[in-house]
N, C-alpha and C positions, 0 to 999 in steps of 0.2 A: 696810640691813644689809650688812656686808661679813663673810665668813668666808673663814678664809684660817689657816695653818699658817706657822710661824720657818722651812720650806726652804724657801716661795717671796718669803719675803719681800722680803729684797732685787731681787727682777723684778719683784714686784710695787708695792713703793712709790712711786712716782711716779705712781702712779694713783690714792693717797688723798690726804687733805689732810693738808700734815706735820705738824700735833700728832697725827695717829693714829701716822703714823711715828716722832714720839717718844717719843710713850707706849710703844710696842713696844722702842726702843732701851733705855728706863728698865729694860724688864723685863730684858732682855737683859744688858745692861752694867753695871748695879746689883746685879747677882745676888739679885732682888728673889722668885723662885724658891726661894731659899736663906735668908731671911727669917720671922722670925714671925710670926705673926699679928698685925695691925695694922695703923694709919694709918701711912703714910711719902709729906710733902708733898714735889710735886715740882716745881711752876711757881706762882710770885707767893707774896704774903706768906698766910702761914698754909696753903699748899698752895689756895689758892682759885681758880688758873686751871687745876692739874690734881695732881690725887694719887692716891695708890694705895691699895686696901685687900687687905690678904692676910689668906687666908679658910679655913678649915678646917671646909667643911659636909659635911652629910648629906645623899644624895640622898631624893624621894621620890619617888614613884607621882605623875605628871604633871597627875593630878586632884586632886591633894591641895596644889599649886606654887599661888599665885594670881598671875596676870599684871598684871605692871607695866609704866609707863613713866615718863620724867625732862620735866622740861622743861626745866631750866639743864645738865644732863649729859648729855655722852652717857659712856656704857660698854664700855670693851675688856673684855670676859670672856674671860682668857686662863687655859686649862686646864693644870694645871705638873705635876698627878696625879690619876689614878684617870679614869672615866670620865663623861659625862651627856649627858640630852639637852636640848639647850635649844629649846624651843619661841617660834615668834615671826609675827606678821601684823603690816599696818600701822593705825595708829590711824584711825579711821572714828569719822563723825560720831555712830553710833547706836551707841559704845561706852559700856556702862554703868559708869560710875565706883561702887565700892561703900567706898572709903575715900580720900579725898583729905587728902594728906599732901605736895603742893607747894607752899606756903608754910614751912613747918617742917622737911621733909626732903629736898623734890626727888623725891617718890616718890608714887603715885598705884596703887593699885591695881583691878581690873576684875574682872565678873563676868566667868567664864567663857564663851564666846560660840562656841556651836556653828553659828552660822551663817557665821562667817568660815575660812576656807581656812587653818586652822593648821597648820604647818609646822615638823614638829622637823628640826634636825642634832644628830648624833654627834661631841662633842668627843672629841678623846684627847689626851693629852701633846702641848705645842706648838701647838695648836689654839688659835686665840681669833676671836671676832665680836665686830663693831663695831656697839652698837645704837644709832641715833639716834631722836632725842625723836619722830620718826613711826613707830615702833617699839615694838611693845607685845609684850612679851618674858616668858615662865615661864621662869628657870634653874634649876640644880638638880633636874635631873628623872632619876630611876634610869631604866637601860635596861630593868636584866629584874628586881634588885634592890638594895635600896641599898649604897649606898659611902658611905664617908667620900674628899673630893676637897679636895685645895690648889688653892687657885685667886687667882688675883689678878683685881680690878676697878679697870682707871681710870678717873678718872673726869675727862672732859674739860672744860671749862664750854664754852657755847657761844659766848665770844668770840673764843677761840680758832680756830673753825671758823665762823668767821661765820656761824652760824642764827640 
């Protein structure tokens, strides 16, 4: 997991791998911020080595979020409005899968698992975290109650970032 804010970004990018750093560029440069809601592909044919989804969700109560993770993606969850918390641990062998949806969507959902050390941040505007596929992640989650939030997801494939 990487978190991290557009003012440090330029000091910090040399220290992730640079499809993160272009994903960030796309939101940036693309005014992809300034966008509808929707798919907009950004590397390889049909957007399949990385695109972006722009998102106009509802937060909810963190118990109500069901945690997921990718296995061919990872995900820039870059916050462009409103606020949340996005909760996240790493995936562990005795994590209960309660919908698997990796062959058809890249997405896998999990019982909630009070025995592991979960860890929210507070995004705000300019905010985003980078979750990788050993990263089992609740976004969307209200702080005290819900918002409606703009947010962009991209989504990296993992050839990119050699996993």
């Amino acid at each position: 997991m990487i978190i991290s804010d557009v003012k440090h970004f330029e000091k910090e990018r040399h220290l992730w791998p640079p499809a993160v750093g272009r994903g960030i560029d796309y939101i940036l440069n693309r005014n992809l911020g300034e966008a509808e809601a929707g798919r907009y592909d950004l590397e390889g044919d049909n957007g399949h080595l990385m695109f972006a989804n722009v998102q106009e969700v509802v937060t909810r109560p963190s118990e109500e979020q069901i945690p997921e993770s990718h296995v061919i993606y990872t995900d820039i969850q870059f916050l462009v409005s409103g606020e949340e918390k996005l909760c996240f641990y790493k995936l562990h062998p005795d994590a209960k899968v309660v919908d698997n949806k990796f062959d058809s969507h890249d997405i896998s959902f999990y019982e909630s698992d009070s025995s592991q050390q979960e860890t929210g941040i507070l995004l705000k505007p300019g905010m985003f975290a980078v979750c990788f596929p050993s990263d089992i992640h609740r976004p969307n989650c209200s702080i005290t109650e819900e918002t409606t939030n703009k947010k962009i997801v991209i989504k990296i494939h993992k050839d990119l970032l050699q996993l």
